[in-house]
C-alpha positions in Angstrom: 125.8 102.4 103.9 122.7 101.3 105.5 121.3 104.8 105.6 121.9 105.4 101.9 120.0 102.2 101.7 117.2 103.7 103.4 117.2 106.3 100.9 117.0 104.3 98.2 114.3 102.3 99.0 112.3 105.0 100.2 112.7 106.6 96.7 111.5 103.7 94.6 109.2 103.4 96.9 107.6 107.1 96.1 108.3 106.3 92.8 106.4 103.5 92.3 103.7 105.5 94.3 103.1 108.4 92.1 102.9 105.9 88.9 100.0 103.3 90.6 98.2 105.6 93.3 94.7 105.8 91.5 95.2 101.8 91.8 93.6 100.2 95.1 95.9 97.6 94.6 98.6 98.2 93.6 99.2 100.7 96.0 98.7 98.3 98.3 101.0 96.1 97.0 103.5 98.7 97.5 102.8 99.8 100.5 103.1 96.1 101.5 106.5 96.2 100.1 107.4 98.9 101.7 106.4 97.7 105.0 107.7 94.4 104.5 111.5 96.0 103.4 111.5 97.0 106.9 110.2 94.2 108.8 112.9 91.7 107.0 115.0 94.4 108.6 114.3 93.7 112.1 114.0 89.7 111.3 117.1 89.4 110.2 118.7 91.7 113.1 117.7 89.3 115.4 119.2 86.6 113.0 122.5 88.2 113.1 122.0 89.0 116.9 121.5 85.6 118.2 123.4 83.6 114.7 126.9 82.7 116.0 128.2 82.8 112.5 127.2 86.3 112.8 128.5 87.0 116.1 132.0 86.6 114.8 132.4 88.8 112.0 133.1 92.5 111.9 130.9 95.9 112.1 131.6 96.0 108.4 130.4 93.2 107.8 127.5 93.2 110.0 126.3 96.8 107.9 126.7 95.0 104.5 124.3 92.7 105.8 122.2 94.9 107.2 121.9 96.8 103.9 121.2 93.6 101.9 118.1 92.7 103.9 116.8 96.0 103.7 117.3 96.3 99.7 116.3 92.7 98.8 113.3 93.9 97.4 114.5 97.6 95.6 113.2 96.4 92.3 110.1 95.5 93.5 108.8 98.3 93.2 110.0 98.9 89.4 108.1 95.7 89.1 104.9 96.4 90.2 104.8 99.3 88.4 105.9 97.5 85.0 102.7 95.5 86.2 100.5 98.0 86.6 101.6 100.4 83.4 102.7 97.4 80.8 101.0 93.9 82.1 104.6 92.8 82.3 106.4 90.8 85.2 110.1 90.9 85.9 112.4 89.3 87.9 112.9 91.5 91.1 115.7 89.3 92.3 117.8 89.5 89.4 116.5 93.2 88.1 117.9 94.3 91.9 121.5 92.8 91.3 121.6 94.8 87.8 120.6 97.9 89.7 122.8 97.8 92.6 126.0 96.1 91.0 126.7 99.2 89.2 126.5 101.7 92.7 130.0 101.2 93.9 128.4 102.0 97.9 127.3 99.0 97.7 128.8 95.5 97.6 129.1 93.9 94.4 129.3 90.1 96.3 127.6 90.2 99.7 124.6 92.9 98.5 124.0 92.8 95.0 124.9 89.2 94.2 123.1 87.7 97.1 120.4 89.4 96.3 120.2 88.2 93.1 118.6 84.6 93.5 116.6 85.0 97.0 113.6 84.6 95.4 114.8 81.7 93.4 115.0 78.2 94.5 118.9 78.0 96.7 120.1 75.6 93.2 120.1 79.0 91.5 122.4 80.6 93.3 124.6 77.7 93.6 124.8 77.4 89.8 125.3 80.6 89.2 128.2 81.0 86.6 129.8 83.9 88.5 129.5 82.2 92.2 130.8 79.3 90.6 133.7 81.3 89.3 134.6 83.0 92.5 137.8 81.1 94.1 138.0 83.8 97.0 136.8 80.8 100.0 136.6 83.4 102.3 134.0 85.8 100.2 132.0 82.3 99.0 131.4 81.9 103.3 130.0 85.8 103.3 128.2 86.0 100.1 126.5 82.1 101.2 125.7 83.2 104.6 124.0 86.8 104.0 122.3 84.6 100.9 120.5 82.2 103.5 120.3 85.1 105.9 118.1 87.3 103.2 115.9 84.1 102.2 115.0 83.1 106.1 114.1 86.8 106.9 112.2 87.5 103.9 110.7 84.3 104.6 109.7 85.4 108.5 108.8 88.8 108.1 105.9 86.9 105.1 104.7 84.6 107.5 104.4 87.6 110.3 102.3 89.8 107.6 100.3 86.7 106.4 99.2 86.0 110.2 99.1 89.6 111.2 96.2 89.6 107.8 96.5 93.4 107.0 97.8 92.2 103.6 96.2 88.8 103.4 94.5 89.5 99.8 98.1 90.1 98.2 99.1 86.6 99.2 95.5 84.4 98.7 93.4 84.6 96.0 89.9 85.0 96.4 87.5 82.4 95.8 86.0 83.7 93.2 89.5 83.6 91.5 89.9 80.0 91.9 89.0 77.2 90.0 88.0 74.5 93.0 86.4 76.3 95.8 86.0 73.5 97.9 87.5 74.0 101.8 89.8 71.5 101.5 93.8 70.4 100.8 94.0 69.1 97.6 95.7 65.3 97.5 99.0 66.3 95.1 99.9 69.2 97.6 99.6 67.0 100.8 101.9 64.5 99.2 103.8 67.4 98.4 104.4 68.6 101.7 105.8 65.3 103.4 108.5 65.4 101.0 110.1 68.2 102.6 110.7 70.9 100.1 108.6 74.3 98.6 105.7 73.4 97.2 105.2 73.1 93.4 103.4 76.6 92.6 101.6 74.6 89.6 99.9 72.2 92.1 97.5 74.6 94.2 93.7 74.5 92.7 92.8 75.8 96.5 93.0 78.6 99.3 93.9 76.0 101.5 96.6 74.9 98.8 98.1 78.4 98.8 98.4 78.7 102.6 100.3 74.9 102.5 102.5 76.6 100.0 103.3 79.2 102.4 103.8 76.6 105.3 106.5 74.7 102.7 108.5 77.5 103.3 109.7 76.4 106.2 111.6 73.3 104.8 113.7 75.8 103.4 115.3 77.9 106.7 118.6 78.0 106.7 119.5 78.8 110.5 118.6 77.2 114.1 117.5 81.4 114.6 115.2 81.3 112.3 113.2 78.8 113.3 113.2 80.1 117.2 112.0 83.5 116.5 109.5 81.9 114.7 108.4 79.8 117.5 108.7 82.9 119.4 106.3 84.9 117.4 103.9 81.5 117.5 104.0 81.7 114.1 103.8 78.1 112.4 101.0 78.2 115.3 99.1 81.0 113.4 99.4 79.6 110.4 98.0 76.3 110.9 95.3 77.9 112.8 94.8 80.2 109.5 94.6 77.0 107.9 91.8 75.8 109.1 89.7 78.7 107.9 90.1 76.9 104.4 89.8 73.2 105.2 87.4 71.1 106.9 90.1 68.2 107.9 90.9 68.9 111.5 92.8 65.9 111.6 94.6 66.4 108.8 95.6 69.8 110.0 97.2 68.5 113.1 99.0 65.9 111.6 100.8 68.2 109.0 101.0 70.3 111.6 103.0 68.3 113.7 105.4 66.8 110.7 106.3 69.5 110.5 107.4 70.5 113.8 109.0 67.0 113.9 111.0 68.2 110.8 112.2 71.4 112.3 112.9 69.7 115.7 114.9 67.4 113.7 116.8 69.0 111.5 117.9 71.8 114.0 118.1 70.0 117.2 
């Protein structure tokens, strides 16, 4: 299964490609996909290596899992090009489960489904008229887990792009872009933050709004993994750092810095 999925998202991959390549950006928006397929990949092996929910199912279910991280973002690409060509967005999450629900390879439940809302905020998939409808306990427990398991690798394999910076002008806008300039967090997104949730999208005015919005993410990991390979790869370390490239609040820096720390430390102890 996993290999198929390889071949898959290599194809709409190349797809994509030879529909945006005289685009500077949107072939780098791809490529970015592309790379970033991968690299959810290998954050959420070590999820599932080290997870003990993981650690006790079986090889089959360990290769549906597999396969669901790697095609969480298939329809990406179909979206950037519907971008590109039409000026139109749609919803990769949900335009992925429509693709993949009719390939019988692959897992209606624990690929396509929780796929579907991993981009969404969790309530979605929760109130989701078909997960709602599904009595088998059992497949709830799968489908939930690979769910969270998608969201908190996605979410690390973002931050390690964001601080490795070879894609940094896919997630910050530049300044010229922006309507307030200033090098500073804005007050609404600060209040924001301490109350421990994703930032509200319609609240950044700043760059240094948009990297707290990626730094919210972290109220939203699901496992006691996720949050050690990320302090592993020093990454809520980078980030902050990263931070103060767009603020001029040192002291404000290292107090949301260490909230959140407390939070984590807290909440997964």
């Amino acid at each position: 299964m996993l290999k198929q999925a390889r071949i898959l998202l290599e194809s709409e991959y190349k797809k994509c490609l030879e529909q945006v390549h005289k685009n500077d950006f949107y072939t780098c928006y791809a490529d970015e996909k592309w790379v970033h397929s991968r690299q959810v990949l290998g954050s959420g092996n070590f999820i599932i290596k080290h997870e003990p929910w993981f650690q006790r199912q079986t090889a089959d279910i360990i290769e549906i899992a597999k396969t669901a991280l790697l095609l969480h973002d298939v329809a990406r690409f179909e979206e950037i090009t519907q971008r590109f060509i039409k000026n139109i967005k749609i919803d990769h999450g949900e335009a992925g489960y429509e693709m993949l629900k009719t390939m019988p390879e692959y897992d209606e439940w624990m690929v396509a489904f929780a796929i579907k809302h991993h981009g969404h905020v969790k309530e979605r998939f929760y109130e989701d008229e078909r997960y709602q409808t599904l009595k088998d306990e059992d497949l709830r427990d799968k489908v939930e887990h690979i769910f969270w398991l998608i969201r908190d690798a996605d979410k690390i394999a973002n931050f390690n792009l964001i601080c490795n910076r070879t894609y940094l002008q896919l997630f910050l806008p530049p300044v010229e872009k922006l309507d307030n300039k200033d090098k500073m967090i804005t007050a609404p997104v600060v209040e924001d933050f301490y109350k421990c949730r994703t930032l509200d999208h319609d609240l950044r005015q700043t760059k240094a709004d948009f990297m707290m919005a990626f730094l919210s993410w972290y109220f939203d990991l699901n496992y006691k993994t996720s949050v050690v390979f990320c302090k592993k790869l020093r990454l809520i370390e980078k980030m902050f750092s990263m931070l103060s490239e767009y603020h001029n609040d040192k002291e404000l820096n290292d107090k949301l810095q260490n909230f959140l720390e407390k939070y984590l430390n807290k909440r997964f102890a």
